[in-house]
Structure formats: structure tokens, C-alpha cells
N, C-alpha and C positions, 0 to 999 in steps of 0.2 A: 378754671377747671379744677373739679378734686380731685386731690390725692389721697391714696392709700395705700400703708403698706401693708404688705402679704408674706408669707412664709410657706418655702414647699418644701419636704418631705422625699431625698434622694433616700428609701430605703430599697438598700444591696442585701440579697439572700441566695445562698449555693451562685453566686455570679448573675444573678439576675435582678433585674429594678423593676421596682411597680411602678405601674402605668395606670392614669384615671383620666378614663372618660366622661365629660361633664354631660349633665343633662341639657335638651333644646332649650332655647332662648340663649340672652344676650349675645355679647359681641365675640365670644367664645363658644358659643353651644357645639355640644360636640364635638369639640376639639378635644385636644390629651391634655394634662398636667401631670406635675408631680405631687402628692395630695398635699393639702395645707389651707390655710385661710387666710384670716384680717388678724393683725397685732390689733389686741386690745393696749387703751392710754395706762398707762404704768405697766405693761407688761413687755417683757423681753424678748424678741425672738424669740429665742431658743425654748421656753415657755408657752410659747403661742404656738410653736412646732409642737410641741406634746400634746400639750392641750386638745388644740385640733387634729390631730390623730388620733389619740382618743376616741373625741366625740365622731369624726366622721366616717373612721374606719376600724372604732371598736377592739384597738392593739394597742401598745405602750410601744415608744422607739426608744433608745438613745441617743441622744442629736450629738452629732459629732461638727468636726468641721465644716464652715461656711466653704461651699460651690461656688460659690457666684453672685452678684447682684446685679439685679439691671431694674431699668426704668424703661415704660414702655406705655406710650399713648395711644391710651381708645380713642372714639367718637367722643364721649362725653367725661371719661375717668383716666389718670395719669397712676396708674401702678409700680410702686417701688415691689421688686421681689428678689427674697433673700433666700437663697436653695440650701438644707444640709446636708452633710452628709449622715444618714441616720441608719439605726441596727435595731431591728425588732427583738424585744426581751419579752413581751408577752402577748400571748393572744394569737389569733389569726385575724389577716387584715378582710373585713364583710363591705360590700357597699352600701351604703346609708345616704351619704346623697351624690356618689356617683354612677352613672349610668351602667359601667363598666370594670373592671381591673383587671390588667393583665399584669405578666410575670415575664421579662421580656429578656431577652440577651444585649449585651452593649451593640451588637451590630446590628441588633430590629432596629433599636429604638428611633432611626432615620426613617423608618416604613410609617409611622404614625404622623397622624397632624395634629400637630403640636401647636398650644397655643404661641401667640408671639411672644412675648411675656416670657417663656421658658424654653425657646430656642437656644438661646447663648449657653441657659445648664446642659442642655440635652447633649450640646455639642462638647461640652468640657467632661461631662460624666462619660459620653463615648469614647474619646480620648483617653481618660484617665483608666478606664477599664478592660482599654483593647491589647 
């Protein structure tokens, strides 16, 4: 089975986390995440956090401390995901290849269907913020 690992994007503003709805298809469509993507080979998390923030929501973060990791099995793909904690320094976050974004409270974020993959952050980011 392959694996890949992914980086997600816990950005906190005035007390609230953004929330991204993927587009339909795969074995997540339309489900939530925290935004982020695939480590590139030689690149570091925390790098791959920016990066893809950048490109898919068009803002710069700060990546702070690591949330959580977890592994979590598709149908066909084994996903390592590594959550930050991150602070927007510039921009406003657009959707570019998500469906969605919302700006949520720690106590929504249970309302949302969340991918599997990023259940275990959601539940430590609500904790951590209530």
C-alpha cells in the first residue's frame, strides 16, 4: 500500500481555526481538513506547511508547534499527518483548491465532518482551546 506524508495547517485567529472543505471525489470528498498537503523528498514539514499554504490559500503562516500525528488508512493510500500549530502573518486566507473555508470556534469544530486522518487534531485543538 503507499504511503504518504501530509502536513495540516492548525491556523488560530481572534480564537477561531480555519476549516477547509475538500472538493468531490476521492475517499475524502467533502469532508473538512486543516489545510496543507504532501511533503515534498528533502523538504521538512514545517516547510511543506508554508509552502502549501501559500500555494493553496494564498497567505503566509508561522508554523509553530506540532498538534499531533497520526496514520490513517484509505482504500488504497496509508497517510502519515502531521498538524501545526500555525499564526497568519500575511495575506487573507482565498480558496484555490478548496471547496470551502470556514472560521470556526473550538466548540463548532465537532459540527463538521472531518476527515479521518484529522480527527485525533481536531479533538486535541478543541481541548487545547476550550
Amino acid at each position: 500500500m503507499k504511503e504518504v506524508a501530509v502536513v495540516g495547517a492548525v491556523i488560530v485567529e481572534d480564537g477561531r481555526v480555519l476549516c477547509a472543505r475538500r472538493g468531490p471525489g476521492g475517499a475524502t470528498g467533502g469532508m473538512w481538513e486543516f489545510p496543507g498537503g504532501k511533503v515534498e523528498p528533502d523538504e521538512s514539514p514545517q516547510a511543506a506547511l508554508a509552502r502549501e499554504v501559500d500555494e493553496e490559500l494564498g497567505c503566509r503562516v508561522q508554523v509553530g508547534e506540532e498538534v499531533t500525528t497520526t496514520r490513517y488508512a484509505y482504500d488504497a493510500l496509508v497517510v502519515t499527518l502531521s498538524t501545526y500549530w500555525c499564526v497568519l502573518v500575511d495575506g487573507t486566507p482565498t480558496t484555490t483548491e478548496h471547496e470551502e473555508l470556514r472560521w470556526l470556534a473550538h466548540d463548532e469544530l465537532g459540527s463538521l465532518d472531518w476527515a479521518p486522518a484529522d480527527v485525533p487534531a481536531v479533538e486535541l485543538v478543541t481541548a487545547a482551546l476550550a
